[in-house]
N, C-alpha and C positions, 0 to 999 in steps of 0.2 A: 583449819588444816595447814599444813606447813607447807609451804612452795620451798622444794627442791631448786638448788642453783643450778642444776643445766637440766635437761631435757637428756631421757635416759633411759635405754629399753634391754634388757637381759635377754636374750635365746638361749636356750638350755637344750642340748641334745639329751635325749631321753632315752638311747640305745634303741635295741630290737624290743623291746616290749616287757621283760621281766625283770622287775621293780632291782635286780641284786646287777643287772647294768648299768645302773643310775649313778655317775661319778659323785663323789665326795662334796665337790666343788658343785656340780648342779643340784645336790639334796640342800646344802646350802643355801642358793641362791632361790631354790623352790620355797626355802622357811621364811627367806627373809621377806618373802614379795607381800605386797597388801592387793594387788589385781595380778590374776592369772588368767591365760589364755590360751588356748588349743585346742586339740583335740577331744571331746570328750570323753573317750577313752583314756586319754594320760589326766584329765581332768578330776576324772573318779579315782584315779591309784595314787594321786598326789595331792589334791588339794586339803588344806584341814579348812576346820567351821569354821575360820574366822575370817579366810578371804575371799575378798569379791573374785568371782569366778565371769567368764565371760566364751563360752564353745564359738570355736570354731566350725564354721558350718558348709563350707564350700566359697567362701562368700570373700576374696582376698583383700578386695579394695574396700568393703564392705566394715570387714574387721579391724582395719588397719583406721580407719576412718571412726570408731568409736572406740580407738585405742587412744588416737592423739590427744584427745584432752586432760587425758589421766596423765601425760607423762610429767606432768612438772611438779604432780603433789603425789603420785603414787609410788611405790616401786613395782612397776612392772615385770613381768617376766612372760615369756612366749615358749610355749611347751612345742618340740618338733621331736619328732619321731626320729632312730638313728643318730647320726649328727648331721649338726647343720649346715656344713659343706658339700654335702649328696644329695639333690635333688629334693630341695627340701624349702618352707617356708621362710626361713632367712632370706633367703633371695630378695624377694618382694618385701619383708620389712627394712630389709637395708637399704633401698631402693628409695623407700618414701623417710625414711627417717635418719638418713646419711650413717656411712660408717663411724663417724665422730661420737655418734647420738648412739651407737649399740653395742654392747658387749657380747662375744660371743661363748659360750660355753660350750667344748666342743663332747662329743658322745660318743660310744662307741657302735658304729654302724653295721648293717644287717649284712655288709659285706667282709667287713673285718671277721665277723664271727664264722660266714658262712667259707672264707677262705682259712680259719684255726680249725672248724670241723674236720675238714680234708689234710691239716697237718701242713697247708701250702704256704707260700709268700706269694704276697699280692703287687710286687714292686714288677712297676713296668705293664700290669695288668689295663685291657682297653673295659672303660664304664660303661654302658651303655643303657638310659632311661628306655624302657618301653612301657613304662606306670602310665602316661597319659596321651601319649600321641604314638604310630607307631614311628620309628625311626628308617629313614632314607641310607639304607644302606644292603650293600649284599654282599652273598657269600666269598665273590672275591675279593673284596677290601678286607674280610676279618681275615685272609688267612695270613697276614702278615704278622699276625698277631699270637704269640705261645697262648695268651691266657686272655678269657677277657667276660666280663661280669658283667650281667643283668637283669634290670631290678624290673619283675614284670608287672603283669599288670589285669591277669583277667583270660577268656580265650579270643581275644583279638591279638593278645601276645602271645599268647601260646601258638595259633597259628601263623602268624609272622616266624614264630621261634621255628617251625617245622621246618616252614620254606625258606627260611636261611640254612637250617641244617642238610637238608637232603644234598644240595648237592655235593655237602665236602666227603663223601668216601668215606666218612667213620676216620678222620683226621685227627677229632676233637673227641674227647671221653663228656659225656654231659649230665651232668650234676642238678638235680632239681632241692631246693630247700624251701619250706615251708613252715609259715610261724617260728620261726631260730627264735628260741630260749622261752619261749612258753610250752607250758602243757601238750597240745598237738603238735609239737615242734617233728616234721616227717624230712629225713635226706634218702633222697634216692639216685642212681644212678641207671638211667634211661638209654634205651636206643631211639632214635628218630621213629620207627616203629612203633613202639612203647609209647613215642610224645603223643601219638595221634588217637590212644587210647585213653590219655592223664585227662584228667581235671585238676586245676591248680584256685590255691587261696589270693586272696589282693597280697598276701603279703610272704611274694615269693621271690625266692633269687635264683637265677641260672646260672652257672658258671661251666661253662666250655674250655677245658685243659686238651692239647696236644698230648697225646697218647705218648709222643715218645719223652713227657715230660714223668710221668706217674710210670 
């Protein structure tokens, strides 16, 4: 097998989920790999018979650790949902395998699409993760804020998402998005009321617009 002259790992954002977000540049760098890595989900929409496949399983140090020895004879690639600048697994491979050692292939994110739905600009918009921890923050810190996105996570976000809402007066218009660009893809626009009756998928976005912006 051939030893690669530097140590070398590809990330590929994969957009929201339906295979026609997949940039040009990431189908590319998807054909060119001989080890792939991820989710099993983008595993099965991407990979062909002929490469070593390796899922992602929860497991961060875990995978990155039977990634290292492939890098210097394989072409790696690491499949990450969205892009890989939003709260996503780049982080922790750029982390063990220095920025030098990674190339990033950016994607189109579950927030870009979920702020083109609405027809809005996302410039200046606050982020805010509640996928895995909830987030320390309350109603008054957002309201400094026209617009502001998040990516949830389940009903321990949903009910965090309540009780941040209640108390703003109906300040915010609030936007629920679920599965963007697959099949059951559902946008809905909710009252605080309305939240306490949703059930929401893992793969949801909230975005909170000031009413006197819409």
């Amino acid at each position: 097998m051939a030893v690669k002259n530097k140590a070398w790992v590809t990330i590929v954002g994969c957009g929201p989920g339906c295979p026609t977000y997949l940039t040009e540049a990431g189908r590319r760098a998807i054909g060119e790999a001989t080890l792939l890595t991820g989710p099993a989900h983008l595993l099965n929409l991407y990979a062909g018979p002929t490469q070593l496949t390796m899922p992602f399983e929860g497991d961060v140090d875990g995978l990155l650790d039977k990634i290292a020895p492939h890098l210097s004879s394989d072409e790696v690639v690491i499949l990450v949902s969205g892009d890989p600048g939003i709260s996503s697994l780049a982080k922790s491979v750029i982390a063990r395998f220095k920025k030098e050692n990674c190339a990033i292939i950016p994607g189109v994110s579950s927030l870009q699409l979920a702020f083109a739905r609405l027809g809005e600009d996302w410039l200046g918009a606050k982020v805010i993760s509640a996928h895995n921890a909830i987030p320390s923050l309350s109603s008054e810190e957002i309201l400094i804020y026209d617009k502001i996105a998040i990516l949830m996570g389940g009903s321990k976000s949903l009910s965090w998402l309540i009780d941040l809402c209640a108390p703003l007066n109906g300040a915010y218009s609030i936007f629920l998005f679920q599965d963007l660009s697959l099949e059951s893809e559902k946008v809905v626009k909710v009252s605080v009321d309305e939240l306490k009756s949703t059930t929401i998928s893992s793969r949801t976005i909230a975005l909170l617009i000031k009413e006197v912006l819409l």
